[in-house]
N, C-alpha and C positions, 0 to 999 in steps of 0.2 A: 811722707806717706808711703808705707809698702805696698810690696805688689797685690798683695792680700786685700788692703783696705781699698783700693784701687777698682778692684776686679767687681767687689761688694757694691763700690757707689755707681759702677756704672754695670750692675747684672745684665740690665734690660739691653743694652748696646751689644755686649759680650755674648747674651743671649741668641740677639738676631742674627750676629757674625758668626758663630757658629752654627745656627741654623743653612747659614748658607755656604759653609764647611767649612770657613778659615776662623781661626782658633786665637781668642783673645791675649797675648803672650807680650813674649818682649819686642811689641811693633808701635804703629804710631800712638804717641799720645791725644789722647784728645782736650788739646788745648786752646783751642782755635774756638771763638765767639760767635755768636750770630755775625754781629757786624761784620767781623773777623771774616768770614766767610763771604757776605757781600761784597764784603773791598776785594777781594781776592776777583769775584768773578765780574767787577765794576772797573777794574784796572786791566783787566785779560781784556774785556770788553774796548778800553778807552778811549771813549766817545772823542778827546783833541787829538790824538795819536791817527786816528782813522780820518777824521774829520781834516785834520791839516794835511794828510797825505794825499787827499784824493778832490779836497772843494776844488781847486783851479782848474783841473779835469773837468769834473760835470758840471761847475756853471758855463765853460767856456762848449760843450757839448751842446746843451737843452738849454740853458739862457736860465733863470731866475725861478722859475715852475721846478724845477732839477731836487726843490726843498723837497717838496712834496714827498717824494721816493724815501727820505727817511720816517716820515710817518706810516707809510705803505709797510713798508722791511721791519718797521715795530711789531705792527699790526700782526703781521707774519709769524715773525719768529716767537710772537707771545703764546701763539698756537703750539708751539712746539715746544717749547719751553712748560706748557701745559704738560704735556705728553710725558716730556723730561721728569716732572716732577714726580709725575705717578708712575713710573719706572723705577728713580733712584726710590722711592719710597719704598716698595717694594724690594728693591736690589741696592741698600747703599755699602758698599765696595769701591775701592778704590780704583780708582784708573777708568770711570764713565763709560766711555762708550764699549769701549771691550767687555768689561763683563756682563755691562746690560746685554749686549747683541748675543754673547755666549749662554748666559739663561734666556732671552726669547729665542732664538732661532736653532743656535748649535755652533760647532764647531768651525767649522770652515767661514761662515758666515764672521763668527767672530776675531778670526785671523786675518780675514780681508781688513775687517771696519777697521782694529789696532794697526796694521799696517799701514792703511792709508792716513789715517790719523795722524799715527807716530811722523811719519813721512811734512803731511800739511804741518803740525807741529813745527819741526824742525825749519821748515820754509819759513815758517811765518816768527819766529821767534831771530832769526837773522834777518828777515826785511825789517822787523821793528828795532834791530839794532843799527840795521845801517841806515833807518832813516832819524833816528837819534842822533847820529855825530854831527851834521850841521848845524841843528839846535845848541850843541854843547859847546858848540865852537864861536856859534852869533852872541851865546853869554859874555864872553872875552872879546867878538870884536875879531873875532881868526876867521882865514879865509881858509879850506881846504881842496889839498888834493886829492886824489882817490887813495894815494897810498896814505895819509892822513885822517880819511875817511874810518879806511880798513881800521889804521890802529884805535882809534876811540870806540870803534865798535865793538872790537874785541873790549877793550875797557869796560865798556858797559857789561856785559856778558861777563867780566870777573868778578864785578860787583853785584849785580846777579847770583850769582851762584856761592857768593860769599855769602848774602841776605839767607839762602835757601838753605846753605850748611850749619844757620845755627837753631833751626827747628822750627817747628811748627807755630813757636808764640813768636818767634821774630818775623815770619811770615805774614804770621795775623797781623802785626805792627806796621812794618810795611807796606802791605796792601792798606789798613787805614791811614795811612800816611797820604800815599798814591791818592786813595778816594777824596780825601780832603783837599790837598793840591788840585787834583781836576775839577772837583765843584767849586772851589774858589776860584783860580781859572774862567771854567764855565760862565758862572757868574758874574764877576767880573769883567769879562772881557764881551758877554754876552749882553749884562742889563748896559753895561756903557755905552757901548756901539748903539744898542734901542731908544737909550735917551738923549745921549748929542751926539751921535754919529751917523745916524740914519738920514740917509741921501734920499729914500724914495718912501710914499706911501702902501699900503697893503696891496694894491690893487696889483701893483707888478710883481708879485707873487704868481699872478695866474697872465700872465704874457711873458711870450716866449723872444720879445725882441729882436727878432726875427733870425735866432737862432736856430740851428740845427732843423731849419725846413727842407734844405735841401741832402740832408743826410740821407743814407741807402735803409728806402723804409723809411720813407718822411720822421715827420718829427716824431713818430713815436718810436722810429726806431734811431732817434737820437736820446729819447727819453728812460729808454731801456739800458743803453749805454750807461749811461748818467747814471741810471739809478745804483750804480754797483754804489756808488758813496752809502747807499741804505744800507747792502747786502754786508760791507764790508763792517759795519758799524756794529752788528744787533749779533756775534756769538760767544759772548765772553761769558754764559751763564751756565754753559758744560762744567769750567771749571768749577761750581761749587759742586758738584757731584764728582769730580775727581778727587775730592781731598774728605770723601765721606766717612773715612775712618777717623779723622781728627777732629771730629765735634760731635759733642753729645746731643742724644736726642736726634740723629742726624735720618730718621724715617719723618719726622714732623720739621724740623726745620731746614733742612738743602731745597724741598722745595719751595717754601718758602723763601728760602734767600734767592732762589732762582726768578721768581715772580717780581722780588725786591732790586735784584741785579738790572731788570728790565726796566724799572720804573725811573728808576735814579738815572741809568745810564740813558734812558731815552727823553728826560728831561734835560741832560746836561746837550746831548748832541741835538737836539733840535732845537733851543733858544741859541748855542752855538752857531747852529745853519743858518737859521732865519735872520737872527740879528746882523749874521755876515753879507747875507744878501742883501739884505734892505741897506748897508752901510757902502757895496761897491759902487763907486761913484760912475765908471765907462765901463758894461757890460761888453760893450764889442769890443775894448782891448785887452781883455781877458781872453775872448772868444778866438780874436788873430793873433794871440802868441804876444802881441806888443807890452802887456803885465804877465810876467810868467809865478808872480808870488802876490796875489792882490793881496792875503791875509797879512805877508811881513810887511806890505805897504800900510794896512791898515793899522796893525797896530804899532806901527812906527807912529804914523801921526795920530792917535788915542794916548799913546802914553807915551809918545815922546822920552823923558829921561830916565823914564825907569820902566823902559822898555826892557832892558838887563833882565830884571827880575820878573817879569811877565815870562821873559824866555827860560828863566831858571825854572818856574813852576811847568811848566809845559818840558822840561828835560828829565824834573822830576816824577811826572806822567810816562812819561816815556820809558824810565828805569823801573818803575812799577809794573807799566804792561810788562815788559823783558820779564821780571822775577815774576810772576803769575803765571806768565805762559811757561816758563821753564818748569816753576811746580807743578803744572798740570801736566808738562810733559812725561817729568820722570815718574809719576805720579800712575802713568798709562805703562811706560817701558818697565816700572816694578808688578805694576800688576801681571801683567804678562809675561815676565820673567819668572814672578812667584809660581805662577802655574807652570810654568816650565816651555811654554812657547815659541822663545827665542833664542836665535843663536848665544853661546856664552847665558844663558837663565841664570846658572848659580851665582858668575859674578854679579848680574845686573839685581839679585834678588836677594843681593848685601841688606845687611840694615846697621845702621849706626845705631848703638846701642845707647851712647849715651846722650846724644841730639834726637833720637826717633826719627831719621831720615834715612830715606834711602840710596848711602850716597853716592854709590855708583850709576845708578839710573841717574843721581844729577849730574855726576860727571860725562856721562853717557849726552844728556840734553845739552850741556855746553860746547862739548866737542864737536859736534857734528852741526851745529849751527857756524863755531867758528870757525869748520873747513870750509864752507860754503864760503862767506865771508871771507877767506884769504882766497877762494876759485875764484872770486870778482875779479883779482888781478890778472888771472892769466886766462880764465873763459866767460867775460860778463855775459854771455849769451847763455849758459849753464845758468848761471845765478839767477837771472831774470826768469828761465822758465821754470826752476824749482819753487823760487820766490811767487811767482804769480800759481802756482799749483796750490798755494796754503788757502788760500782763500774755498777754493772749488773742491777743495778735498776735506776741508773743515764743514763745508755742507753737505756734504756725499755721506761722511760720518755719521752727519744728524741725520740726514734722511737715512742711511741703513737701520739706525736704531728707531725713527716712527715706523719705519716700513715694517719690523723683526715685529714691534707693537702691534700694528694693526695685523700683522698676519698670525700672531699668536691669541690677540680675541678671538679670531674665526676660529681659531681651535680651540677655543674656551679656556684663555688664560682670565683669572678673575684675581687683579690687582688685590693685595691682601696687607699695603702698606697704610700709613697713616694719612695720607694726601690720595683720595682718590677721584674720580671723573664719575662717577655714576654713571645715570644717565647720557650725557655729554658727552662720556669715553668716545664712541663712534665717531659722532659728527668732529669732535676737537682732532682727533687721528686723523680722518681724510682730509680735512681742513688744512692741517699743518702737513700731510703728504702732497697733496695739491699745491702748497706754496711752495714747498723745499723744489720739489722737480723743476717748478718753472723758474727756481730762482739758479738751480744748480742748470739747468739749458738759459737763462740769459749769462751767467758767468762764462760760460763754456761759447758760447755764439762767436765764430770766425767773424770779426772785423775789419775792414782796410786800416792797415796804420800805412800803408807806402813804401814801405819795406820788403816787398817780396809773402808773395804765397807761402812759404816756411812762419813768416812771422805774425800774419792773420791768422795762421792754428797751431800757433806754439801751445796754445795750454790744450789745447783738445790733444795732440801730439803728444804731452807731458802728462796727461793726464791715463791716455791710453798707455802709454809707457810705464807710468807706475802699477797700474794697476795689472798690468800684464807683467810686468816682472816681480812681485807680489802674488802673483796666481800661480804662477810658475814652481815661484821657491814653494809655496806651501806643497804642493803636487809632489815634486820632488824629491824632496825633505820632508815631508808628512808631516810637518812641523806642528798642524792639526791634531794629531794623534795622540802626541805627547801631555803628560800629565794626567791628574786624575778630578780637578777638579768639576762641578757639575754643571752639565752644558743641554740646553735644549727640553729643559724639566719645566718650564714657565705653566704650559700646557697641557703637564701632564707626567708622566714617570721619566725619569731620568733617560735619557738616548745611550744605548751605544755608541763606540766609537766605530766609525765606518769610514 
């Protein structure tokens, strides 16, 4: 098919990306499927990756009640994901939250959001590589050191980035791979435990066991802890709006996939929670550190010999989320490069011409994940606070984009895509800013971990840090200033730069 015929079948795509200045040429293909698009932001999301990193944390926290908080962090982020919808509708462009923030608000607004972003990114796509190698390792039966850690994780990260360098349909492929692996998984490891491995009946769902009573802020402020397992679970559905150039129809369907990313992925991790809860046999040895893995205990004796392969499906989640987050990385570092934003733009605003990738912003998202990843060895205190920064900084994201939202209604932005909120626009915007703040102040809330005053506000510490060296550069470097695309027009006529 030529670029002729090409351009013809998809006018209306071509049409809106132009409308919003970037020019239908030799950039990404749009190959990429509904589905295609779901798995992508179902595996960004993945409910065992999140779920296995954090349950022994908040049941040992808040006791059994601890489920509850991923129904709560659904509930939430469905609100926002609202909001999301009727944004990219209006604005699908690649790279999410940057250029949404750059048409509602402007400039400067939108070089913080990409900043921190890119920043959370980066953290978060090296904590899911380093917490992959043990998995890959319990397949074989290896026990690892840290410098053995390191190297499988980079491993991950090359295959990674190998998935992303052959385009946009192997991306799609992958990601439905990923989505399959984890709902079989899910499933699996979920209905089992519910029908012969369940220790207790429903009731101790709603008893605390007498955990986490004496916590600072009784039990609820043991319950707010806990809950990060919700917070940590429910944002994998950015990604389909990062990759809004590579599918058609993409004003009507990203947000819908975004709706569908939620549903899927909050059915896989709460039959996952609940069925794990209801299956731990000693709550308070979890609680005192005496089980520090009740899930590898659990499904050691569920599946006993071919426990192997339970763990292989769960490494192959693992290497999903990596490749998802990575494409939505570079996916943000090209957008912003295209515009001319960042340091070195021209390199990172490369595009493979014959894969339709952008493949220096991939190689840009590999690298800087796996310097972190080799800093484990020489500053694991570095790595822990950039690593716990992705979480707090992936909500700070979303909430700059509902905020940019609701403060561009007040100016009378009037949504013009195909997915819109009528009505609802107002209450669904406060609703999902009222949940983001209080989720991004419980993320952010100093804790006792026993470690010293430094280590109860390392991420408040990491957080002011990024964003103040991020405020800094822009100021400095006017980094703001540069390029020409249009910034702050959501409301009204196109802004100056200032």
């Amino acid at each position: 098919m030529d670029k002729t015929t090409q351009i013809v079948e998809h006018d209306e795509d071509a049409a809106h990306l132009a409308s919003l200045g970037y020019s239908y040429d030799t950039t990404f293909k749009r190959e990429m499927s509904f589905w295609g698009n779901v798995s992508l932001g179902f595996t960004y999301l993945s409910p065992i990756a999140g779920v296995y990193s954090m349950f022994a944390i908040s049941l040992g926290q808040a006791g059994p009640p601890m489920a509850w908080a991923l129904v709560i962090a659904l509930v939430g982020q469905f609100f926002v994901a609202l909001v999301f919808g009727e944004v990219v509708s209006n604005y699908p462009v690649a790279g999410g939250v940057y250029p949404w923030s750059r048409r509602l608000w402007g400039r400067k607004w939108a070089w913080m959001n990409g900043w921190i972003y890119v920043v959370a990114l980066i953290g978060t796509i090296a904590a899911v590589a380093y917490g992959a190698a043990p998995f890959i390792a319990s397949v074989v039966g290896a026990t690892l050191d840290n410098s053995g850690i390191v190297l499988l994780a980079l491993g991950t990260l090359v295959v990674a980035t190998l998935l992303n360098f052959l385009g946009t349909k192997v991306l799609s492929m992958a990601a439905t791979v990923g989505l399959i692996a984890e709902l079989i998984g899910s499933v699996v490891i979920g209905g089992y435990l519910l029908l012969f491995g369940r220790q207790h009946d429903l009731s101790v769902l709603f008893d605390n066991q007498g955990i986490g009573t004496d916590a600072p802020g009784g039990y609820l402020g043991a319950f707010a802890a806990a809950a990060l397992i919700g917070m940590f679970a429910y944002y994998g559905f950015e990604a389909n709006g990062d990759v809004a150039e590579e599918i058609k129809d993409p004003s009507r369907r990203v947000p819908k996939a975004m709706r569908m990313t939620l549903y899927i992925g909050g059915f896989a991790a709460n039959l996952l929670v609940f069925s794990l809860v209801l299956a731990v046999p000693d709550f308070a040895a979890v609680a005192s550190g005496e089980v520090t893995d009740p899930i590898g205990e659990l499904l050691h004796q569920a599946f006993g010999p071919i426990f192997p392969v339970v763990m292989f499906v769960i490494v192959v989640a693992f290497i999903s989320c990596i490749t998802s987050l990575q494409a939505a990385a570079s996916r943000l570092v090209y957008s912003m490069g295209r515009d001319r934003f960042l340091p070195g733009s021209t390199f990172l605003a490369k595009f493979n011409e014959r894969r339709h990738v952008p493949h220096n912003a991939l190689l840009t998202a590999a690298f800087f994940p796996a310097a972190l990843i080799l800093l484990s060895l020489l500053l694991p205190d570095a790595l822990t606070a950039l690593v716990g920064f992705g979480t707090v900084g992936i909500y700070v994201g979303f909430q700059m984009v509902v905020l940019a939202a609701l403060r561009a209604r007040f100016l009378g932005w009037r949504p013009a895509g195909k997915f819109r909120l009528g009505a609802w626009a107002y209450p669904v915007n406060l609703i999902a800013l009222i949940w983001g703040v209080a989720a991004v102040l419980n993320i952010l809330w100093p804790r006792p971990t026993g470690a010293g005053w430094a280590y109860d506000w390392l991420m408040v510490l990491t957080t002011v840090g990024v964003v103040a060296l991020g405020w800094i550069y822009m100021l400095v470097s006017k980094a703001y200033r540069r390029g020409d695309a249009p910034a702050g027009d959501a409301s009204g006529p196109i802004k100056t730069i200032a």
